[in-house]
SEGU-32710 format. One line per field, with one value per residue (C-alpha): residue in one letter; x, y, z. Coordinates in steps of 0.05 Angstrom, whole numbers. Each point is the difference from the previous one (the first is absolute). Layout:
# residues N
type: a;...
u: X;...
v: Y;...
w: Z;...
END
This chain:
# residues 659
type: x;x;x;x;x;x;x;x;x;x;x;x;x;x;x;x;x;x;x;x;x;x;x;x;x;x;x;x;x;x;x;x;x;x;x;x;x;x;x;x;x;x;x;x;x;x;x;x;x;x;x;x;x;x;x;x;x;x;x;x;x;x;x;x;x;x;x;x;x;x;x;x;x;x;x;x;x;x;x;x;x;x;x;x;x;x;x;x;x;x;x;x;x;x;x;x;x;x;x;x;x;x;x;x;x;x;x;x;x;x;x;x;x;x;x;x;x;x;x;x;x;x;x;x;x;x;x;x;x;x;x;x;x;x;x;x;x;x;x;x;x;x;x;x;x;x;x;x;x;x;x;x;x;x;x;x;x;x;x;x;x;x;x;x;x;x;x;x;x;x;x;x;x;x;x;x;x;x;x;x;x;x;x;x;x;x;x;x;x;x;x;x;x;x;x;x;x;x;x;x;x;x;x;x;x;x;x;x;x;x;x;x;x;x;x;x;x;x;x;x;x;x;x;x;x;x;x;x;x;x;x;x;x;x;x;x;x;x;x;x;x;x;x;x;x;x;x;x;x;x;x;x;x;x;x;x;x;x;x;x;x;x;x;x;x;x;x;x;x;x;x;x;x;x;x;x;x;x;x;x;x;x;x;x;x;x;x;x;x;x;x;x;x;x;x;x;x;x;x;x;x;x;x;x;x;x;x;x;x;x;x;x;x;x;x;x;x;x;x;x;x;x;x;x;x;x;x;x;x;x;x;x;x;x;x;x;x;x;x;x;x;x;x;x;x;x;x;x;x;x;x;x;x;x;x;x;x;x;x;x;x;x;x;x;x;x;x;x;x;x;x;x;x;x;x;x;x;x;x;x;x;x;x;x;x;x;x;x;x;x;x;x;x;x;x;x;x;x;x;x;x;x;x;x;x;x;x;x;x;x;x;x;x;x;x;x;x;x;x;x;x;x;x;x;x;x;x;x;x;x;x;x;x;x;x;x;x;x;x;x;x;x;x;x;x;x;x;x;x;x;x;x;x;x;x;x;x;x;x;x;x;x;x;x;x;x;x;x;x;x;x;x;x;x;x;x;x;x;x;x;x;x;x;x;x;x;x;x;x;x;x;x;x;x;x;x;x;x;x;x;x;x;x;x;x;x;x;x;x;x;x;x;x;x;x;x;x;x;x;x;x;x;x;x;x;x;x;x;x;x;x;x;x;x;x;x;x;x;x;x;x;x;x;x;x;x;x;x;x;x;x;x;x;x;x;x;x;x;x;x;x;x;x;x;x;x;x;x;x;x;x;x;x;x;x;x;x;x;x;x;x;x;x;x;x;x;x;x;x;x;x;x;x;x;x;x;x;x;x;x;x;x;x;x;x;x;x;x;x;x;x;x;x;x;x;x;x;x;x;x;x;x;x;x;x;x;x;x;x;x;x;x;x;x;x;x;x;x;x;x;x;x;x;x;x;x;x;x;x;x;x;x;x;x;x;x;x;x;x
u: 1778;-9;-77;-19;9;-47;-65;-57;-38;48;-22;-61;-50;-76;20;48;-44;-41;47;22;-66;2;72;8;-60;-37;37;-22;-72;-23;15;-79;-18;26;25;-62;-23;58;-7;-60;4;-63;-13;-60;0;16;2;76;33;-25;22;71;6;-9;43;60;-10;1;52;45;-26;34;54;28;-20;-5;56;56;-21;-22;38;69;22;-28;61;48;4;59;-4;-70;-11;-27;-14;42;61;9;5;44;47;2;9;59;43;8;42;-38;-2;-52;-51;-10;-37;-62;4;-11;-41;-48;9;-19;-61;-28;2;-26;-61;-4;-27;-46;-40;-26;-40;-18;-28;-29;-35;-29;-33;-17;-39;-46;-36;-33;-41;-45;13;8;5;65;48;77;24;-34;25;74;-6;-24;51;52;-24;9;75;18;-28;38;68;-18;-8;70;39;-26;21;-47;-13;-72;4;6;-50;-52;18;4;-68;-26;40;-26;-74;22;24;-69;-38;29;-10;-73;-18;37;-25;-73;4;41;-57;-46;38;47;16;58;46;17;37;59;17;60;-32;-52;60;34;-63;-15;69;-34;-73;8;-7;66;33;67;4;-58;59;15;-62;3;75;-44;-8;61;26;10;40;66;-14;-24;85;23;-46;28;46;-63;-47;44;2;-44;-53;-8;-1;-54;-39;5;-45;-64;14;11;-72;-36;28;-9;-76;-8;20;-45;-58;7;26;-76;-32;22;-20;-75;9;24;-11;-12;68;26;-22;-76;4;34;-3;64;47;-34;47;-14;31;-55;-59;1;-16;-72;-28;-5;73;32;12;37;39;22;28;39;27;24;37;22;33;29;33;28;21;28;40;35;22;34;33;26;34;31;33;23;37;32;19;26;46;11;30;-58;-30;25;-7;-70;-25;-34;-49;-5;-66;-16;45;-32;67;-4;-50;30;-35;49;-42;30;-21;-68;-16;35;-50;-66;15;16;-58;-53;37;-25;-68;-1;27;-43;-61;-32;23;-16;52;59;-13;51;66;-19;25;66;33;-8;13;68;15;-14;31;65;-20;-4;79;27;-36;33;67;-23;-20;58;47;-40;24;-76;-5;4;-46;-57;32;4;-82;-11;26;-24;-58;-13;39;-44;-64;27;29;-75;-25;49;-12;-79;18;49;-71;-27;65;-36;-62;35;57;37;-10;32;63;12;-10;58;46;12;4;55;35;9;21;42;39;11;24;40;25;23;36;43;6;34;49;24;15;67;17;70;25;-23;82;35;-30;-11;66;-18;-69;27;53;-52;-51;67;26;-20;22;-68;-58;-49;-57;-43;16;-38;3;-48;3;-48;40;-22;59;-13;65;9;77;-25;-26;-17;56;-53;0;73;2;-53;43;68;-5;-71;17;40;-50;25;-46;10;-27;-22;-54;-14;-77;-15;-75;-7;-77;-9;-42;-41;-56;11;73;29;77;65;71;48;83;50;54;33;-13;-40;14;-30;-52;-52;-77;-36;-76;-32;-73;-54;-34;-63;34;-7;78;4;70;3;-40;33;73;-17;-18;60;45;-34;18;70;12;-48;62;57;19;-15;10;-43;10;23;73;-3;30;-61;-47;30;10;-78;-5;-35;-11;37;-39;-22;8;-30;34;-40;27;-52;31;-21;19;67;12;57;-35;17;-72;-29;-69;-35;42;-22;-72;4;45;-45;-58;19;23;-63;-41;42;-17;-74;21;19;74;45;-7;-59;-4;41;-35;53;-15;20;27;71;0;50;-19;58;1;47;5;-22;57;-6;43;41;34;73;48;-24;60;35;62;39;32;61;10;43;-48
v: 1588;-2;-33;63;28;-45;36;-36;1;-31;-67;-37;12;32;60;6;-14;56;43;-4;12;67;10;-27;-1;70;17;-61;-12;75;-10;-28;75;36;-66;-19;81;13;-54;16;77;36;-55;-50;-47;-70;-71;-20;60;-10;-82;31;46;-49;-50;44;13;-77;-6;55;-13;-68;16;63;0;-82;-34;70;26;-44;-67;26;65;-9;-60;64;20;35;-34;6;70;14;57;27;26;-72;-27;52;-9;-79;9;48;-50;-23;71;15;78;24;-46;64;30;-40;3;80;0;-54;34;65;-32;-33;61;34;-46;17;56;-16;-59;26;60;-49;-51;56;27;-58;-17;70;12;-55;40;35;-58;29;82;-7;75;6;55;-36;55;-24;-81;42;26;-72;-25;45;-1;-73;-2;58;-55;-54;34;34;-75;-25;26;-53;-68;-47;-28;30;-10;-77;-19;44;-14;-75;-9;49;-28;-61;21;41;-67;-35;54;-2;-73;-4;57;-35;-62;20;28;-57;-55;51;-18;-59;8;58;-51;-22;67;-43;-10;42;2;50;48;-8;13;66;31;-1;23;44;82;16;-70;-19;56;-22;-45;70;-7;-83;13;38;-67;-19;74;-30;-56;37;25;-73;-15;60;-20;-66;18;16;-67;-49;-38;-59;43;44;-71;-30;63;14;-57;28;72;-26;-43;66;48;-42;-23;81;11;-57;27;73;-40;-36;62;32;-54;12;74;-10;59;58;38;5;70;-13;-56;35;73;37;-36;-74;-49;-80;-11;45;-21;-83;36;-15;83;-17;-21;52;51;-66;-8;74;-4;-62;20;60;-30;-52;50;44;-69;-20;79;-15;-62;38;67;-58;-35;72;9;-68;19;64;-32;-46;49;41;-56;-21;66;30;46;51;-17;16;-7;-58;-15;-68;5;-65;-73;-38;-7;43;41;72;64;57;70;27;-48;-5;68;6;-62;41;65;-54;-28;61;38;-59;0;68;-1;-59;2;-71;-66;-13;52;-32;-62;30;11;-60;-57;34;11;-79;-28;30;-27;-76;-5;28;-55;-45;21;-6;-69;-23;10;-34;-57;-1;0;-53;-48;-8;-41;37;-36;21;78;24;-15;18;69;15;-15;49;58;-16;13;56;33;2;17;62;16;0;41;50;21;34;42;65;-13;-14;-37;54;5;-56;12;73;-35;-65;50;39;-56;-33;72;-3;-77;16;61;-24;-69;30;54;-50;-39;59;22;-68;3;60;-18;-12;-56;-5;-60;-3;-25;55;45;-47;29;68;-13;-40;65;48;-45;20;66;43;69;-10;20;-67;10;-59;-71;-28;20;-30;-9;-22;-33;-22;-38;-74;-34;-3;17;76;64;58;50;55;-34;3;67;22;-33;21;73;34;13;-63;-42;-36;-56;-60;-44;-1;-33;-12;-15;-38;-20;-55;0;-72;-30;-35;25;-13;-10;39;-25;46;-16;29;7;28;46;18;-25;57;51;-19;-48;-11;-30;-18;-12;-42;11;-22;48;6;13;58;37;29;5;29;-52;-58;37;-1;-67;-25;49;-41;-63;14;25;-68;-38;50;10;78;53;49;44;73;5;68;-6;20;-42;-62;-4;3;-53;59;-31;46;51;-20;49;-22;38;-3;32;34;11;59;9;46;54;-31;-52;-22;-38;-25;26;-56;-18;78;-10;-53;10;77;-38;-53;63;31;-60;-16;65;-23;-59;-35;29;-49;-12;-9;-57;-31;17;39;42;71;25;-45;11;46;11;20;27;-20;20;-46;5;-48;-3;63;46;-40;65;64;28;51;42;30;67;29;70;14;-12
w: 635;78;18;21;-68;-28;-17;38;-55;-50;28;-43;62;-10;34;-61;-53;33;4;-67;-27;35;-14;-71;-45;8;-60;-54;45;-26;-64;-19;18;-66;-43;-40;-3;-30;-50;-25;1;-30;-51;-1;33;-46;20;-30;18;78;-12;-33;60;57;-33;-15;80;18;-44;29;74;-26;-30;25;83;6;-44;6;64;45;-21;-33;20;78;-1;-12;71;21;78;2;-31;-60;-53;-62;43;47;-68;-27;66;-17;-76;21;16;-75;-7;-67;13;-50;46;41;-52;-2;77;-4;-45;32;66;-19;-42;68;37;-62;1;81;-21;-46;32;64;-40;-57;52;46;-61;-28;61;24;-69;22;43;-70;-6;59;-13;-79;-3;54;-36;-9;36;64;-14;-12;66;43;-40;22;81;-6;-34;58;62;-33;0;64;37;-37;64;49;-40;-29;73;-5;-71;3;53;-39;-75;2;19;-42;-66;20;-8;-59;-43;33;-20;-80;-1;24;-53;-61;19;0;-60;-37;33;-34;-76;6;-67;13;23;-72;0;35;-75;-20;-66;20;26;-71;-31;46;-36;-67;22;49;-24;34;-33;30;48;35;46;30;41;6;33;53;29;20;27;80;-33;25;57;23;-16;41;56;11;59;37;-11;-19;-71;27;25;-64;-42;38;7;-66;-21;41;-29;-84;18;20;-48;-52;25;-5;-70;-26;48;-26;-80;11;19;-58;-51;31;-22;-60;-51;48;27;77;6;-24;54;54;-6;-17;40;-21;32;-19;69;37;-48;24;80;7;13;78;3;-32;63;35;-66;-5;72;-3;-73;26;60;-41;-49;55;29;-70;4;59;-15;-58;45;50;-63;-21;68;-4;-65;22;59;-57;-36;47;21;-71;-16;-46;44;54;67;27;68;18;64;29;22;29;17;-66;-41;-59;30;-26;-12;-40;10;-66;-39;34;-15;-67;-15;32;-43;-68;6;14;-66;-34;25;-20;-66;-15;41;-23;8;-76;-20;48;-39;-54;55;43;-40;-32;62;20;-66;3;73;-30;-64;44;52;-58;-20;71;5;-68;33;65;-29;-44;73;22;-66;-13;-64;-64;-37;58;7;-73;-11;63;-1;-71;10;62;-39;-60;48;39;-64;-34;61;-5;-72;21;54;-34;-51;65;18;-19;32;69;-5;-6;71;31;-53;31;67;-15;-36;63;51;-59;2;73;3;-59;26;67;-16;-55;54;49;-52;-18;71;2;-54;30;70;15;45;38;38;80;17;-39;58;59;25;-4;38;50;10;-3;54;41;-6;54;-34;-43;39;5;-54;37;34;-54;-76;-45;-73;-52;-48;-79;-15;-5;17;75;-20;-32;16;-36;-10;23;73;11;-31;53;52;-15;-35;11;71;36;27;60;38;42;-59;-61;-31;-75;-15;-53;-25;-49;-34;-24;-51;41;46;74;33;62;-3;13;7;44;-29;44;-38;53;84;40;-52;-75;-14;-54;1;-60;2;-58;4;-36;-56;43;67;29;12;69;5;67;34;-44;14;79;1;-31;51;58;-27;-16;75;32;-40;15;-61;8;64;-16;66;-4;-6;50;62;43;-46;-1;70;8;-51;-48;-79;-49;-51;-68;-54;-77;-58;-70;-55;-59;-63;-43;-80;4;-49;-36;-32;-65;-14;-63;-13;16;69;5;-2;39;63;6;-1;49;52;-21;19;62;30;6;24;78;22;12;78;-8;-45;40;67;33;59;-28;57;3;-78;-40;-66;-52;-67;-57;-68;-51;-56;-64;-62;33;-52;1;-15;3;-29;35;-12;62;-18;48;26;-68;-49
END
């Protein structure tokens, strides 16, 4: 990875730490706005069941975002990057095929929960606002809401370059501001603090009305635990560890604060002491503070928003590269490395994430879909880690408990979760089911498309080429011809290419060149190599390129022209009489070829649904040049029928003039 690859900010620095409080935390530092109201619900208030509910969050704060996050899985970084497909591309490597499946699904759970968190957040700390106006309809709170979501996708096109001098600061008093408050309130009754005791959690499972599915809510806590793994590329695993001990302090502080709150109002409910919408994180403001509190809960919510939208953009463009999602395009909009913005997505996000507001209005009623969707994404983190851990010959003896253990937690978590599928959850399943359909299809598609190319060797037609370069009775197609080639081996081509070449219409150039591009399972690397098939007349160039490079083939295939001709190795000038005198560089023409699904198919049903779904899907999707940057004017597009498992022998029976 060249120095200039290397994100500023990946160094332990104070900018960083900044930074990644802005970049990293939104999600897990808003969780104190809904966690404890959705413990307690519309039940009285009681002194063990607030003690059981701030302990089972210690203990998962602990256990879940500290121990899993923060020390193990941030050491699975795939060159720096992190989230559930860097640690699919470096768990691919132990060729264990079903592995992709808890990659999917995980993927599609985090984009899932993309669109759950900025309403849920923006909600939460809209509805604060009915501690002033206690008669404000929902409606109206539905609509700030929705003005708010439609700004924050709207500002998505010009890079978090505004975004990062603004949010760090204003995380930073966010995380002050939930400190001071719990800690007030804690000096106020000291005596919370035993709830450290995991007994008190155990005993909240037996006392509390809901029981065991009470962790639904508790797993609340830990939602931005994920997202703080997929982030890592941007801050840096040192920052996020060292920052992370500031931002546990003041969450924590603010669960005991509202915990000793609560113990004070023990035997009235949230709504008698807060109106409708009685929030324990609202009720420890002093009255005079609250309009300061509203404000910088709702900017802290849209940042956390904000954070997640920039994560789902980052996974896309894995994806994309990874083969489980059709090419897109993607916007570069400023020089911070794995800046991207992908419009699509954006605004597939913004329309998500206002039919959820709509169909569920309050924050309390999101609770339900919220956790599913996340809960998935880690126990499927959980598996992928497993098999990380196993490549790395970690210990048994310190793996097997390990690993249980988090599948036991994440698996009650689940079942507690599962309870609330009708009352929301629901949701976020319809959501994950079609973004698995679409990785599903198209990585399916590609992997048929693959069996059924045909590949020919490059030197039983090198000959022929060479020939054709020369024979003037053939009417010169271009002085370049460019091919995109899939074939892997430097010594094969596709049998469509020569087809193209030889029989469509004889294409005759000055040279050939065969364009390979190699996606590899790390992040950044620019490399290509150059083979020669045949001097001035065939040659090949492979580019192996990171999975979060952008592929601008025409830019990367100039650059490499220029350097072959600064060594000689290449004359690119026009081979015309008149233009080569004047020293004039030849044309260059790019030939793609799009496959569509012949008629004389012999599919199975399911290779059926599959390969009309993957054409379906591909029409909505980038063409070919340009995914790969082209300049459309120098490109030829052709067609060729995609035939698998062709009828072998149709059976025919010639009959002569006497019959």
């Amino acid at each position: 990875m060249s120095a200039s690859h290397k994100n500023l900010h990946s160094k332990l620095s104070i900018g960083g730490l900044l930074i990644t409080l802005g970049i990293i935390y939104g999600d897990i530092g808003t969780s104190p706005l809904y966690v404890m109201k959705a413990i307690l619900g519309e039940h009285t208030i009681n002194a063990d069941i607030v003690l059981g509910g701030i302990s089972c969050v210690f203990w998962t704060l602990t256990l879940q975002t500290t121990i899993k996050y923060v020390l193990i899985t941030l050491s699975a970084d795939n060159h720096g990057e992190g989230g559930i497909f860097a640690l699919y591309a470096l768990v691919k490597k132990t060729k264990i095929q079903w592995l992709i499946v808890p990659a999917i699904i995980g993927g599609s759970a985090l984009l899932a929960d993309g669109i759950i968190t900025p309403p849920i957040s923006i909600s939460s700390a809209v509805e604060g606002i009915r501690a002033f106006y206690p008669t404000m309809q929902t409606q109206t709170i539905v609509y700030i809401v929705i003005t708010i979501l439609f700004i924050l996708f709207t500002i998505q096109q010009f890079g978090t370059k505004l975004v990062g001098k603004f949010f760090a600061p204003m995380m930073l008093i966010w995380f002050a501001m939930l400190g001071t408050l719990g800690a007030i309130q804690v000096i106020n009754y000291p005596e919370v603090i035993k709830a450290i005791n995991p007994y008190y959690a155990y005993h909240l499972l037996s006392i509390h009305p809901d029981g065991f599915f009470v962790l639904g809510f508790v797993f609340l806590c830990t939602t931005g635990a994920e997202a703080l793994y997929s982030d890592m590329g941007h801050c840096g695993r040192k920052n996020i560890r060292i920052s992370w001990i500031f931002v546990k302090a003041t969450l924590v502080l603010n669960y005991f604060g509202q915990a000793a709150y609560l113990i004070h109002h023990e035997g009235s409910t949230l709504q008698q002491l807060g109106g409708e919408n009685g929030n324990p994180f609202y009720l420890i403001m002093p009255h005079w503070f609250l309009p300061f509190g509203i404000v910088v809960a709702t900017l802290a919510a849209v940042i956390a928003s904000q954070a997640l939208i920039s994560g789902s953009f980052t996974l896309i463009n894995e994806a994309m590269r990874l083969n489980f999602w059709p090419k897109v395009k993607i916007k570069y909009p400023t020089e911070v490395k794995g800046q991207l913005y992908i419009p699509s997505i954006n605004w597939l996000l913004f329309f998500g994430c206002v039919g959820i507001v709509l169909h569920f209005e309050k924050s309390g009623n999101m609770e339900h879909a919220y956790g599913l969707a996340i809960i998935l994404c880690m126990i499927m983190t959980t598996i992928l880690l497993n098999y990380y851990l196993i490549m790395k010959r970690v210990k048994l003896y310190f793996m097997v408990p390990l690993i249980t253990i988090y599948l036991l937690i994440e698996f009650s978590f689940l079942f507690a979760n599962i309870t609330k599928f009708a009352e929301g959850g629901y949701v976020t399943l319809i959501i994950a089911s079609m973004l698995i359909s679409v990785m599903t299809i198209w990585y399916l598609a590609k992997k048929i498309n693959k069996n059924y190319t045909k590949v020919v060797k490059v030197d039983d037609y090198k000959q022929v080429l060479v020939e054709l370069s020369q024979d003037l009775s053939i009417p010169k197609y271009a002085t370049h011809l460019v091919y995109m080639t899939n074939a892997n081996r430097v010594d094969e081509l596709e049998e469509k290419i020569i087809y193209s070449i030889l029989q469509k219409r004889p294409k005759r150039a000055d040279i050939y060149w065969f364009v390979h591009v190699n996606i590899l399972t790390e992040p950044y690397k620019t490399q290509y190599k150059v083979t020669e098939i045949a001097k001035d007349d065939i040659y090949r160039i492979d580019f192996n390129l990171g999975f979060r490079e952008p592929t601008k083939i025409n830019l990367m295939f100039r650059e490499v022209i220029k350097d072959m001709v600064k060594r000689g190795e290449v004359d690119i000038t026009s081979r015309y009489e008149s233009l080569n005198k004047n020293n004039i560089i030849g044309d260059f023409k790019f030939v793609l070829s799009e496959k569509f699904l012949s008629n004389d198919n012999d599919l199975r049903w399911h290779e059926n649904i599959i390969m009309n779904s993957y054409f379906f899907i591909k029409k909505l999707s980038l063409s070919e040049e340009r995914a790969f940057g082209l300049d459309s004017s120098s490109v030829k597009i052709e067609k060729f029928p995609m035939v698998l498992h062709a009828p072998e022998n149709i059976g025919l029976t010639r009959i002569t003039s006497k019959e």
